[in-house]
C-alpha positions as CSV (number, residue, x, y, z in Angstrom):
1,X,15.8,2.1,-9.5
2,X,16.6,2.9,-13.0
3,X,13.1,4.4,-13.5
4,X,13.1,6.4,-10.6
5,X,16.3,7.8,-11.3
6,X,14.7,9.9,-14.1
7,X,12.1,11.2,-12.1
8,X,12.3,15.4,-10.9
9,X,13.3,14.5,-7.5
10,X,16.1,11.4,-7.9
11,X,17.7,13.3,-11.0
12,X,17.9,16.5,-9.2
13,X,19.5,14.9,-6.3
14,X,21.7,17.1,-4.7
15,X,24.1,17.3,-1.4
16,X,23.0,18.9,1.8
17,X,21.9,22.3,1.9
18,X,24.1,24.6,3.8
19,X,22.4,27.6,3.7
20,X,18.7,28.2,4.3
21,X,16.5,29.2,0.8
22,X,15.4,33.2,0.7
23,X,12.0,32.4,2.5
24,X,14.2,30.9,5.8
25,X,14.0,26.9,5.2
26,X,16.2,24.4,4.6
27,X,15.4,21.9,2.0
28,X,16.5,18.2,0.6
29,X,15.6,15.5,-1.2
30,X,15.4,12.0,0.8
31,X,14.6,8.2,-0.4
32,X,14.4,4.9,0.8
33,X,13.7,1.5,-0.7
34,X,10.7,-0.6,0.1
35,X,11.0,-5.0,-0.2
36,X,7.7,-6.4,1.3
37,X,5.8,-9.8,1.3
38,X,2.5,-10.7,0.7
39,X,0.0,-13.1,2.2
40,X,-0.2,-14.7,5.4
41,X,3.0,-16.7,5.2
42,X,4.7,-20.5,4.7
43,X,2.3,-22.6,6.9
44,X,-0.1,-20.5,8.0
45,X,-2.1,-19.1,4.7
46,X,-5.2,-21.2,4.1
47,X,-5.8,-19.5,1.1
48,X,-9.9,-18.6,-0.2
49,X,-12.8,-19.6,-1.5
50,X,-15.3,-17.9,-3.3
51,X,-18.8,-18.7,-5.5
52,X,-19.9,-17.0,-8.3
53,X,-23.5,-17.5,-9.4
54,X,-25.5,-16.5,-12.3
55,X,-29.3,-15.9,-11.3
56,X,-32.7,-16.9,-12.9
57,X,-32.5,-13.4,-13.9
58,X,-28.8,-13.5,-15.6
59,X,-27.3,-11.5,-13.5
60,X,-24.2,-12.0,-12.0
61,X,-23.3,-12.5,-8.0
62,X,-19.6,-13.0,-6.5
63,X,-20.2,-14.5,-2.6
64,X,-17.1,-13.9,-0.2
65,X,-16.9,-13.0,3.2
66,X,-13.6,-10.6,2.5
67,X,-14.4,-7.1,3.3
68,X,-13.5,-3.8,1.7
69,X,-11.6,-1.4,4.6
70,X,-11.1,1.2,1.6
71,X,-8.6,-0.7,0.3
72,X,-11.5,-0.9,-3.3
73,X,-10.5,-4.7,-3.2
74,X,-14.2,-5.2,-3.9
75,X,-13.8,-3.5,-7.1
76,X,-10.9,-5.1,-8.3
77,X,-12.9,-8.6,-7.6
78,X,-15.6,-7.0,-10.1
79,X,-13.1,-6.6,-12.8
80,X,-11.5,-9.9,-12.5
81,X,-14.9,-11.5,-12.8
82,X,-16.0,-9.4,-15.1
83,X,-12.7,-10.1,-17.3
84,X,-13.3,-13.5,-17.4
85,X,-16.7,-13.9,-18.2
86,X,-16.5,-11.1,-20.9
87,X,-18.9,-8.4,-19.2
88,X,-18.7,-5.1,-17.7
89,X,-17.7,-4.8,-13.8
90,X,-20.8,-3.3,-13.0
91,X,-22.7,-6.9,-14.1
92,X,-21.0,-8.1,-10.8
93,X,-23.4,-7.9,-7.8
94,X,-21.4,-8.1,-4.3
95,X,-23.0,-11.1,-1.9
96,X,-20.3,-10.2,0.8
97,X,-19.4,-9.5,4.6
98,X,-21.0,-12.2,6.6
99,X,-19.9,-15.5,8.4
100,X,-22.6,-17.3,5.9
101,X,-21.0,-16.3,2.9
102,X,-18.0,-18.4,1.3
103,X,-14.7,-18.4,3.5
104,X,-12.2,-16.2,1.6
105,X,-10.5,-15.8,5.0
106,X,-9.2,-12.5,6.5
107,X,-8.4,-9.8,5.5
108,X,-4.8,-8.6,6.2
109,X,-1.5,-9.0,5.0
110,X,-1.6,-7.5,1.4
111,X,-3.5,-10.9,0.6
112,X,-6.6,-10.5,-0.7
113,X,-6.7,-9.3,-4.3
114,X,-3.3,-11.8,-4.9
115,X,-5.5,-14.8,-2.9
116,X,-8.9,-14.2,-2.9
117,X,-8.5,-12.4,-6.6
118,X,-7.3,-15.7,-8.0
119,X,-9.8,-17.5,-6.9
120,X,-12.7,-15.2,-8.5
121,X,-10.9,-15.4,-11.5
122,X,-10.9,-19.6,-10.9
123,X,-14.5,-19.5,-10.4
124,X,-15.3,-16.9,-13.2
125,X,-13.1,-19.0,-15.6
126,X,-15.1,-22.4,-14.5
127,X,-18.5,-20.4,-14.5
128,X,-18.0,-18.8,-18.6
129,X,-17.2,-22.6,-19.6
130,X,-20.2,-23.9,-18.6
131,X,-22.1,-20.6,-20.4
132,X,-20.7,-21.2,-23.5
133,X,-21.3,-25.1,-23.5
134,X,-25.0,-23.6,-23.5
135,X,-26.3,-24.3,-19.8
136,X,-29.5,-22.5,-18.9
137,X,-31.0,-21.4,-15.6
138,X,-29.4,-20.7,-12.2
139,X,-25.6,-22.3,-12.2
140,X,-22.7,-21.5,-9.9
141,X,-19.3,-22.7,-9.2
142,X,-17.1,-22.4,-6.1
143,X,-13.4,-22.2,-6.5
144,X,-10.8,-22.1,-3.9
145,X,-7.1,-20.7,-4.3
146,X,-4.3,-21.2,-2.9
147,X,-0.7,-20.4,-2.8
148,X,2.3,-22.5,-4.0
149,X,5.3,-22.6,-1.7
150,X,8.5,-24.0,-2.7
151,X,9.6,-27.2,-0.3
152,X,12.5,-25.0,0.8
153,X,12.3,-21.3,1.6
154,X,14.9,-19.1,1.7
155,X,15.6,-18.2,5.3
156,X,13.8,-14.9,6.4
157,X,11.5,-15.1,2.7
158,X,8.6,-17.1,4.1
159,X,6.1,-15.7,1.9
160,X,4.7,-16.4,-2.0
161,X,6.2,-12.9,-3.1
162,X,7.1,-9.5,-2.5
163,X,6.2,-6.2,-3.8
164,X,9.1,-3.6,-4.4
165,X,9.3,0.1,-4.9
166,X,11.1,3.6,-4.1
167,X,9.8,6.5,-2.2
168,X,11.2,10.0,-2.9
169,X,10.4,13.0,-0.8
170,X,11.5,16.6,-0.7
171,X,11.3,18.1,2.0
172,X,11.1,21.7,3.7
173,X,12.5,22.5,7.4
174,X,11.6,26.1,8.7
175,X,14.9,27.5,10.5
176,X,12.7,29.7,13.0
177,X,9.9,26.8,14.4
178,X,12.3,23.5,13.2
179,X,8.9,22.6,11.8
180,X,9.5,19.8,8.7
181,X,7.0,20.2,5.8
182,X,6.9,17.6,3.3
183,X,6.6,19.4,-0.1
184,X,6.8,16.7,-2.5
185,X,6.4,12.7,-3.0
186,X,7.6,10.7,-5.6
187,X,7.0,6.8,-5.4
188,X,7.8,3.8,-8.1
189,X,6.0,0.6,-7.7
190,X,6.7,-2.4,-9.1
191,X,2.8,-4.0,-8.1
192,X,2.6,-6.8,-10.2
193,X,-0.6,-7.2,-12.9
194,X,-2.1,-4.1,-11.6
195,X,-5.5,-4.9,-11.5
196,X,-7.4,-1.0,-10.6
197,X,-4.5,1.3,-10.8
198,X,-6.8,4.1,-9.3
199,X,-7.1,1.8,-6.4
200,X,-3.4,0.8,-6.1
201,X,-2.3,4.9,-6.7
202,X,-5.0,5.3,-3.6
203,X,-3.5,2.9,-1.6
204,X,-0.3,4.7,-1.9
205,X,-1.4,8.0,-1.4
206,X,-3.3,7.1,2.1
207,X,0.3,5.2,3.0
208,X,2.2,7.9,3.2
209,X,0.0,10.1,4.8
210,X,-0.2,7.3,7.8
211,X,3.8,7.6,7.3
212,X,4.0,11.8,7.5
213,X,2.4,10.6,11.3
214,X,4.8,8.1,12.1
215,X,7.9,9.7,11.1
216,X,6.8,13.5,12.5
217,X,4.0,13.9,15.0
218,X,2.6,10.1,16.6
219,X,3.8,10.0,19.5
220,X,2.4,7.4,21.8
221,X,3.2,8.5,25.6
222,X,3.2,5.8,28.3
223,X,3.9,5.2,32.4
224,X,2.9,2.5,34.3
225,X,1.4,1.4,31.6
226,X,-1.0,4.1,31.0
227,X,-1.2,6.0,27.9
228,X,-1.1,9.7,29.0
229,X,-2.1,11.3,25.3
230,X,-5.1,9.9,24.7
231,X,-6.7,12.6,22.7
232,X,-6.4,13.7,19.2
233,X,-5.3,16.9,20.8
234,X,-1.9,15.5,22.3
235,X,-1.6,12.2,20.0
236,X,-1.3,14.6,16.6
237,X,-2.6,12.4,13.4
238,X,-2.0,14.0,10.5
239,X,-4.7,16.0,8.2
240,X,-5.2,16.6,4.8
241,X,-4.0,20.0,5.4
242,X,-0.2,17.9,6.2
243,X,-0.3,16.1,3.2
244,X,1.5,17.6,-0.1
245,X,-0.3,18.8,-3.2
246,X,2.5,17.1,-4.9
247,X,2.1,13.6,-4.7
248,X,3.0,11.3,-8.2
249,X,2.7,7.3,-7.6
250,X,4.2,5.7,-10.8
251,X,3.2,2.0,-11.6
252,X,5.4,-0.2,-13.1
253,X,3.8,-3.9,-14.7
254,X,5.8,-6.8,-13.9
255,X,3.4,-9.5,-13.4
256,X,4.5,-11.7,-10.5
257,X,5.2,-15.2,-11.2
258,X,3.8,-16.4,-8.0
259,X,-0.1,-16.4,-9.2
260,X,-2.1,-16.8,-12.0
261,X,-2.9,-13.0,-12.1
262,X,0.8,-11.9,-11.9
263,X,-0.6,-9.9,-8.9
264,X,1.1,-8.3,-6.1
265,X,-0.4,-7.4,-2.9
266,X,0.5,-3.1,-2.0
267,X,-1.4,-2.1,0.8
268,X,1.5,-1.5,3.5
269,X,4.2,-0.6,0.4
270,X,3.1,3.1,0.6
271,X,3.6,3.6,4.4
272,X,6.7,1.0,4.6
273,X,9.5,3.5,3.3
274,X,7.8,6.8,4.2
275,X,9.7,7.5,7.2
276,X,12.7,6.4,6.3
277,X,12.4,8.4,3.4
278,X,11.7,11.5,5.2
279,X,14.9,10.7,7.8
280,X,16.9,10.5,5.3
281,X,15.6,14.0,3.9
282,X,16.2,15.9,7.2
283,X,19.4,14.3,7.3
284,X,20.7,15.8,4.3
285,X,19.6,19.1,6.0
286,X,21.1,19.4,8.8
287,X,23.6,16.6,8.8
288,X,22.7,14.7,11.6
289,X,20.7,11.7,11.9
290,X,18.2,10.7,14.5
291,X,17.2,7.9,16.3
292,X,13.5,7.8,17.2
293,X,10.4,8.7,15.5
294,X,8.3,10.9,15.5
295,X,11.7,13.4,14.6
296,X,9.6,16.5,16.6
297,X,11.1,20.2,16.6
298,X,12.0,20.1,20.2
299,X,15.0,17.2,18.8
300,X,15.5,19.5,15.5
301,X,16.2,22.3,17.5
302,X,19.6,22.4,18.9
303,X,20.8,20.9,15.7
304,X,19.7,23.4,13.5
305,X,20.8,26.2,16.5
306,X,24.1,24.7,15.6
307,X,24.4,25.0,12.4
308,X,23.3,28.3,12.0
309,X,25.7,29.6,14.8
């Protein structure tokens, strides 16, 4: 929190606007606090395995079965190889995808570079001992990781760690259409070791665009227990076109004690606080809170029509 407070938008935070700007919108600054676990959870994470094998040829091949969604968890596994056998992530051929590789389980819950990362870095570890005690030829070594949970767990904290972080949006609400346009994003992560900080910054980024849908336009329509906007015409994802220009994701190193790597697993900290963040933005503006997501202009409406009365 003390880092965020010194960035543009927390510093600058100011009470609800009363009046409308000169171009007709409303605008305010909104946050919210993120707190989320990692892994699968107190009896039910199996943990990974992986091999790592260095050919006739030399080079270097990491098997797993865990696949990359976009989240560039295969790149980070690269680099922790590569870190510990003291060569360039690109020396790391991928072996991946496929029931016959080595289980490194699923891939879900914020796990994999924090489960399945530890256990490359297991394997490269065992694999550069054996290279420098001089062993020729084709070797490999297969290492499996994973977590430590304490005996007792604190009730409702059933996981190995948790990642934490701030989200800070300013937003814009047009007084003629009660449209809300997110102008500007500011988000502080404490992720652990960050292993790829382009890929954690990219995780972020695609969070909150997934949370500009939740808390503004997704709106899933049922009765009877049919879905009556099944297009992309009614059910309105957001585009690239909704997301701000202005987007600054600021990483904060605190390795984790939880893991060998001090990593912490990200991928849902970006969307988590998004919508909460924006809620608490358009109540600032208008002085009302709402209840339901997506908060759509038909609800902003007769708010707004009140206050400017």
């Amino acid at each position: 929190m003390a880092s965020a407070r010194k960035g543009p938008l927390l510093s600058a935070l100011s009470q609800k606007s009363v009046h409308p700007d000169q171009d007709g919108k409303f605008r305010a600054t909104g946050f919210a606090f993120v707190w989320q676990g990692f892994g699968l959870g107190a009896g039910a994470e199996p943990g990974s395995s992986v091999t790592l094998r260095r050919d006739e040829n030399g080079h270097f091949w990491l098997n797993c079965s865990t696949a990359d969604l976009g989240e560039g968890n295969l790149s980070a596994f690269q680099q922790i190889a590569a870190s510990g056998l003291g060569c360039h992530a690109h020396d790391i051929q991928l072996d991946i995808g496929t029931t016959d590789n080595t289980n490194s389980w699923s891939t879900n819950a914020s796990r994999s570079v924090v489960v399945t990362g530890n256990a490359v870095a297991q394997a490269a570890k065992q694999l550069a001992m054996r290279i420098a005690a001089g062993e020729s030829g084709v070797i490999e070594e297969t290492a499996h990781y994973a977590p430590i949970f304490p005996e007792k767990l604190t009730l409702g904290a059933p996981h190995i760690g948790y990642s934490y972080g701030i989200q800070a949006v300013r937003i814009a609400l047009d007084t003629a259409t009660a449209n809300v346009t997110v102008e500007e994003v500011e988000t502080w992560l404490d992720a652990g070791t960050v292993i790829n900080p382009d890929g954690v910054t990219g995780q972020i980024e695609g969070g909150l665009a997934q949370g500009l849908g939740f808390a503004l336009s997704e709106d899933l329509v049922q009765r009877e227990g049919y879905v009556l906007n099944n297009r992309f015409s009614s059910y309105i994802l957001p585009t690239i076109r909704d997301v701000p220009i202005d987007v600054r994701v600021h990483l904060i190193n605190h390795p984790d004690a939880s893991n060998p790597l001090g990593a912490r697993g990200i991928a849902e900290v970006g969307l988590t606080p998004a919508a909460a963040a924006i809620a608490n933005a358009l109540a600032r503006c208008v002085g009302h809170r709402f209840a339901h997501f997506p908060i759509k202009p038909e609800a902003i409406l007769p708010v707004m029509e009140e206050i400017l009365s």
